[in-house]
C-alpha positions as CSV (number, residue, x, y, z in Angstrom):
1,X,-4.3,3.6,-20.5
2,X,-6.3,5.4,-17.6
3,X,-7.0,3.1,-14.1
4,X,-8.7,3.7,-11.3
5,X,-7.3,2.7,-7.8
6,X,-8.9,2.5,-4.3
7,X,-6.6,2.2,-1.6
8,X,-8.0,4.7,1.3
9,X,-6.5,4.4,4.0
10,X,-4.3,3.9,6.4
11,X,-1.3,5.7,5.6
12,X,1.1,3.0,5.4
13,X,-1.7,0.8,3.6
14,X,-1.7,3.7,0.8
15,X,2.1,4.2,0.9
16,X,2.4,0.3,0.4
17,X,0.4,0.7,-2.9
18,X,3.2,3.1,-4.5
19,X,5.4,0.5,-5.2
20,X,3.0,-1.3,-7.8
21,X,2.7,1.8,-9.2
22,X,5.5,2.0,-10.1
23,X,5.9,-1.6,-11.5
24,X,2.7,-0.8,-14.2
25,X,4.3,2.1,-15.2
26,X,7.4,0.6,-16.5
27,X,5.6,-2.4,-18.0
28,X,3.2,-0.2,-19.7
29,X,4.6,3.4,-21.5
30,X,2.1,6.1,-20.7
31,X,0.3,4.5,-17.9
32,X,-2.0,6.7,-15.8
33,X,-3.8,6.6,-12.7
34,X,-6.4,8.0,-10.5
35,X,-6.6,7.4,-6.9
36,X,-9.5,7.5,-4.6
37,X,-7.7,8.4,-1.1
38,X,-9.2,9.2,2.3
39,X,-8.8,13.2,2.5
40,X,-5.9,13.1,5.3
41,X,-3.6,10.7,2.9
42,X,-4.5,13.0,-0.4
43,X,-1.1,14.3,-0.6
44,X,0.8,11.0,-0.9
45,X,-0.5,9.6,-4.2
46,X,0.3,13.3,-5.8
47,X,4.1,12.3,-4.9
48,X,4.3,9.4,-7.6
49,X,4.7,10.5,-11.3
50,X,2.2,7.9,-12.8
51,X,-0.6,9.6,-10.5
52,X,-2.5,12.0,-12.6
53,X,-5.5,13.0,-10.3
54,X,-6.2,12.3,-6.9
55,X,-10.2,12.0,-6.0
56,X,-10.4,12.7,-2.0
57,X,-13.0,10.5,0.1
58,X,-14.0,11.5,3.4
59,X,-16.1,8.5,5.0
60,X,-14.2,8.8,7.8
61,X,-15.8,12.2,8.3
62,X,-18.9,11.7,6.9
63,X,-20.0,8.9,8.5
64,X,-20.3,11.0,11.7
65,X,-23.1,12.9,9.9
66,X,-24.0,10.5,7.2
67,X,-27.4,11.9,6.2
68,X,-26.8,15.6,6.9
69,X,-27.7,18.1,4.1
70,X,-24.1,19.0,3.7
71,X,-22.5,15.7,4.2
72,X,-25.1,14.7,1.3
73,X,-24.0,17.2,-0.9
74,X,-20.8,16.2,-0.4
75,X,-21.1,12.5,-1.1
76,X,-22.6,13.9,-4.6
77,X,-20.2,15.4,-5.4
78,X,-17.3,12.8,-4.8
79,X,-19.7,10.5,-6.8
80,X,-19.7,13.0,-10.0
81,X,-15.7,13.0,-9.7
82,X,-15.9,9.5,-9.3
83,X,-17.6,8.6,-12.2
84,X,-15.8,11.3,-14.8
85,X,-14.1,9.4,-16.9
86,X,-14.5,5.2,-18.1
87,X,-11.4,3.8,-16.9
88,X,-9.5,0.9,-18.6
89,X,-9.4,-0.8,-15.4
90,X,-10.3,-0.2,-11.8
91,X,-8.3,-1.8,-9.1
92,X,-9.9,-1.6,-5.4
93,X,-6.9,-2.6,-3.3
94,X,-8.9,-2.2,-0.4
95,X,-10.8,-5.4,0.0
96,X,-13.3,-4.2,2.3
97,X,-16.8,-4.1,1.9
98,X,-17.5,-0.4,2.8
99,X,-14.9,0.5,0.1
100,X,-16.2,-1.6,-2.6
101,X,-19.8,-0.8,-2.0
102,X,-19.4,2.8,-1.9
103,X,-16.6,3.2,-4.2
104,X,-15.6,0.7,-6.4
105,X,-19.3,-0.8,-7.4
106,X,-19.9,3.1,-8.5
107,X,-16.6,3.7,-10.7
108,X,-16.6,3.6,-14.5
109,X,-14.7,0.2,-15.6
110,X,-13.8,-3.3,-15.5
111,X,-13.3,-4.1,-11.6
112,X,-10.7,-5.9,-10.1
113,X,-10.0,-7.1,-6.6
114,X,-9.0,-9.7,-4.8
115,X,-11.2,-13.1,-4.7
116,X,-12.8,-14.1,-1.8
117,X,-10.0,-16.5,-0.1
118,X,-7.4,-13.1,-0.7
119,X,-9.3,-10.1,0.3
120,X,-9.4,-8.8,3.9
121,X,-13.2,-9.1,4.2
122,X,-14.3,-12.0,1.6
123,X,-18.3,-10.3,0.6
124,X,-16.0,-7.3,-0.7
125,X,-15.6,-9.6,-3.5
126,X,-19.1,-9.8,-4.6
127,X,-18.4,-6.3,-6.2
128,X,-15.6,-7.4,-8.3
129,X,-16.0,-8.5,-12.4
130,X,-12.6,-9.7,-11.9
131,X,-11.2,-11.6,-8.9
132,X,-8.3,-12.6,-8.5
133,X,-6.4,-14.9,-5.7
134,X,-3.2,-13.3,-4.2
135,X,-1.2,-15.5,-1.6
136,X,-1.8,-14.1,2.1
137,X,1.8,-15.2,3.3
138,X,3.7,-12.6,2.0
139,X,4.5,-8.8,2.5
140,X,1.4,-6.1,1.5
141,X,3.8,-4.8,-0.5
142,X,4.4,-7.8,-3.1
143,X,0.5,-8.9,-2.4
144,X,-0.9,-5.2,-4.4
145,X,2.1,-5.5,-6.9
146,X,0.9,-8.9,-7.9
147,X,-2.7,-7.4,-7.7
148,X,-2.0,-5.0,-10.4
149,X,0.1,-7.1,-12.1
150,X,-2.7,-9.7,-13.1
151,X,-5.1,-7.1,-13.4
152,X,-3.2,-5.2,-15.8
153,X,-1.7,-8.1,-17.6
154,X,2.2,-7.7,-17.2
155,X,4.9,-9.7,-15.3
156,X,6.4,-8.9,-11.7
157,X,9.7,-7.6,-11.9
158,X,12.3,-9.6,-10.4
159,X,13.8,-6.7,-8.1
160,X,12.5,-5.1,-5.1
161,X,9.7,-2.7,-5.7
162,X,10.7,0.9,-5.4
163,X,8.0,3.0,-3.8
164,X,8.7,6.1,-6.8
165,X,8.7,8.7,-4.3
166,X,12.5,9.4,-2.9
167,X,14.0,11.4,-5.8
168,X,11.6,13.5,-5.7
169,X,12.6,14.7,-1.9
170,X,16.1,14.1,-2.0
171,X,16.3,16.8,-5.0
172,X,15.2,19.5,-3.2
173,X,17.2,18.6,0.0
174,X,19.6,21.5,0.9
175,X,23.3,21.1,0.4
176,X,24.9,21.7,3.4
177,X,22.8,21.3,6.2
178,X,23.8,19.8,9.3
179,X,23.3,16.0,10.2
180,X,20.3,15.1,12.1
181,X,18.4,11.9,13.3
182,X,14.6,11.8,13.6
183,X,12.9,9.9,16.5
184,X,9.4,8.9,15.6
185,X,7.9,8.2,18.9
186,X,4.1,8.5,18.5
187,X,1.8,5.8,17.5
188,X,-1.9,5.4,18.1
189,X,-1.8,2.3,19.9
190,X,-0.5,2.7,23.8
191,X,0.9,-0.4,23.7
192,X,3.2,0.1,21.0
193,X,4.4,3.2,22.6
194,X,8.2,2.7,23.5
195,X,8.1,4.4,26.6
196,X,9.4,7.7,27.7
197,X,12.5,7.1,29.6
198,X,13.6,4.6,27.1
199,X,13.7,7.5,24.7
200,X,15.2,10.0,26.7
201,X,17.9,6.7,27.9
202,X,18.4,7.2,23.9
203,X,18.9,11.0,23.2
204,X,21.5,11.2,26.2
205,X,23.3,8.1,24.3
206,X,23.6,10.3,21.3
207,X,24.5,13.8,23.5
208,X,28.2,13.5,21.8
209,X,27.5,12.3,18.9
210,X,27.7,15.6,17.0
211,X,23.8,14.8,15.9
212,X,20.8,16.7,16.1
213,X,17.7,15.1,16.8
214,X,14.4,16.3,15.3
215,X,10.9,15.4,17.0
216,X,8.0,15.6,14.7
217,X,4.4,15.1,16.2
218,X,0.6,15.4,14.8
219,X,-1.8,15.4,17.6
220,X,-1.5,17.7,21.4
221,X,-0.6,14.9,23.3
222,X,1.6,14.1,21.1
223,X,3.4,17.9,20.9
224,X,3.7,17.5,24.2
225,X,5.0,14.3,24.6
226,X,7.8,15.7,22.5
227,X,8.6,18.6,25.1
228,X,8.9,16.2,27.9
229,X,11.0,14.0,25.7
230,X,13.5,17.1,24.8
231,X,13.8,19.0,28.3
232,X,17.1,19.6,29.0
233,X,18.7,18.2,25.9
234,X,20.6,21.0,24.1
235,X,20.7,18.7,20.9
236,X,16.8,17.8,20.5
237,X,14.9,19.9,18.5
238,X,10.7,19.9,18.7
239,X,9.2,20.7,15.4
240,X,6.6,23.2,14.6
241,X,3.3,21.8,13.7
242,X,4.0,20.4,10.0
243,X,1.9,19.1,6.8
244,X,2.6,15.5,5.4
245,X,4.6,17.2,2.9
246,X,6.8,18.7,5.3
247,X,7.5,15.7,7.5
248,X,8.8,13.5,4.4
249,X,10.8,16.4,3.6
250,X,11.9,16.4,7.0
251,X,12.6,12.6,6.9
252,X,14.2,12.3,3.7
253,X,16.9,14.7,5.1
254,X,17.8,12.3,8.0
255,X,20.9,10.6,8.3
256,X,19.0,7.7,9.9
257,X,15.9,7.4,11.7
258,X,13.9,5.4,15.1
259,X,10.6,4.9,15.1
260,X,7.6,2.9,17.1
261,X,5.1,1.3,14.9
262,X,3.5,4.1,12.7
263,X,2.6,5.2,9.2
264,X,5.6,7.7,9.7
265,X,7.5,4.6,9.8
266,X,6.5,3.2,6.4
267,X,6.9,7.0,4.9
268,X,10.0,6.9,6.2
269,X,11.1,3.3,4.3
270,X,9.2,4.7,0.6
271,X,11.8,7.7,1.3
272,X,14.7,4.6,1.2
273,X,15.9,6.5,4.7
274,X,17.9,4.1,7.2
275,X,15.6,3.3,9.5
276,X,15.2,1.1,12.8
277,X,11.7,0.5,13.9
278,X,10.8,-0.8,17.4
279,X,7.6,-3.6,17.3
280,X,6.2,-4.8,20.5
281,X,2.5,-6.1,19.9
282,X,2.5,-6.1,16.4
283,X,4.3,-8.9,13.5
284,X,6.5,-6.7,11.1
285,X,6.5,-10.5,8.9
286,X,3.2,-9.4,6.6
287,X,3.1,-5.2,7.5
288,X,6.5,-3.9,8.6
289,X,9.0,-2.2,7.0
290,X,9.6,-2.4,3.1
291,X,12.3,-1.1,1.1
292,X,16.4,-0.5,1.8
293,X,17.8,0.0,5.0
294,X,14.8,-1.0,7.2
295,X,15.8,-2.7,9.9
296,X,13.7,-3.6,12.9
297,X,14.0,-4.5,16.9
298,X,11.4,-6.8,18.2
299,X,10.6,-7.2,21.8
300,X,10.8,-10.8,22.7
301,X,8.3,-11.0,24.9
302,X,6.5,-8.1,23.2
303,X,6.4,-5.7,25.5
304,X,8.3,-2.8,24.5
305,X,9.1,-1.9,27.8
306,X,11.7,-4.3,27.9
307,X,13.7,-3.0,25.4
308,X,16.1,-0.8,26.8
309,X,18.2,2.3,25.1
310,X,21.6,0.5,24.8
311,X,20.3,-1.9,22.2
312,X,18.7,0.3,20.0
313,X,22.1,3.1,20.3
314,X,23.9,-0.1,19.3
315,X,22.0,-0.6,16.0
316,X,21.9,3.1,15.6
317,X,25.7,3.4,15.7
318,X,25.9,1.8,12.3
319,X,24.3,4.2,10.6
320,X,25.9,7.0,12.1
């Protein structure tokens, strides 16, 4: 059986997919899947062993030159990729209009996707042969695995779902490598942004700990958010620029693991890490953390700024 999924974007959107995934594939022997995937996620579906080809989408990029020559040629050619093989089923866990019009109404298959009362934006159903109604009260996570559960015709497990992904990193992990924690501190949003002292409050809270602490970052700002962050800490370490790849393997490696709100975050619960993720703004109830060990601080008044070091060491310590 060969299905097509669309789930572009955002990272923890696609990572919040996996777990279904993983669900078919035991439910049906021999299951494979494609994945349309916004080019900067491309790597992530690759990580689950039910994938069998990833089909890269760029309408972030293109539609900054939506009509250019190249940009046109481009478009074609994702189209021909697109439309390669007749799927058994294709499951557009999206439910936005831009992704069904431009995707899913031009795949090869039955289409599935969320009926009008269930999908994010209710005209992406108009594109669907088969539409189904999934419950909006619950986690992202359960709401895709019932998805591809009733479009592929099997029952729900009664456990947890498991992402796929983690034994694939922890194998490769090296044997005798010193502990370390990883602070996740940058998000998109400012005001999900725990803010600077706070964090350096935490790393002089861990100074005796015996623990590294590794900074990852993506963007400038964000590099050198890190180096003001680590100046004059002996035991902070800024990474080198890394690949998505490289960060999960980073991650996987931790002996626990803060973050703000951020698709690191959710990467970081799919690799079953202990984690503790700081929500000002934002309601972890239907998007936060999924998976073992995720635990998470909110700010009562949610402002982020009021959460000070000593609570979040305090959680910490029971990992460590």
């Amino acid at each position: 059986m060969r299905v097509l999924i669309v789930k572009t974007s955002s990272m923890g959107d696609v990572l919040h997919t996996l777990p279904a995934l993983t669900d078919a594939q035991q439910a049906i022997p021999g299951i494979q899947f494609d994945w349309v995937v916004e080019e900067g996620f491309s790597q992530i579906p690759t990580w689950h062993p039910a994938v069998d080809r990833t089909i890269p989408v760029a309408i972030r990029r293109w539609r900054k030159s939506w009509f250019h020559s190249d940009t046109r040629k481009e478009r074609e050619a994702f189209v021909s990729s697109l439309r390669q093989f007749q799927y058994d089923a294709v499951i557009d866990a999206q439910g936005l209009i831009k992704s069904a019009a431009l995707i899913t109404r031009k795949a090869r298959g039955i289409k599935h996707g969320q009926d009008s009362r269930s999908a994010r934006e209710p005209l992406a159903s108009w594109f669907y042969d088969v539409k189904h109604y999934i419950a909006k009260n619950q986690h992202a996570v359960e709401r895709t695995r019932q998805l591809f559960a009733m479009s592929l015709g099997y029952e729900i497990p009664g456990e947890k779902g498991d992402y796929g992904i983690a034994s694939r990193f922890l194998a490769t992990l090296p044997q005798h490598a010193n502990p370390y924690l990883v602070f996740l501190h940058a998000t998109t949003r400012d005001d999900k942004h725990w803010p600077e002292h706070h964090w350096r409050d935490l790393i002089a809270l861990m100074a005796g700990s015996g623990l590294q602490i590794k900074l990852p970052w993506g963007a400038p700002h964000e590099h050198e958010r890190a180096i003001r962050l680590a100046k004059g800490f002996q035991h902070v370490e800024v990474l080198p620029k890394l690949s998505l790849q490289e960060i999960a393997q980073i991650l996987a490696g931790a002996k626990a693991v803060v973050s703000v709100d951020t698709g690191l975050s959710h990467l970081t619960a799919a690799l079953d890490r202990p984690n503790i993720t700081l929500y000002g703004p934002t309601d972890p109830g239907l998007i936060g953390g999924y998976g073992k060990n995720q635990n998470e601080i909110r700010a009562l008044d949610k402002n982020l700024s009021s959460l000070d070091a000593s609570s979040v060491n305090t959680r910490l310590e029971r990992f460590i």
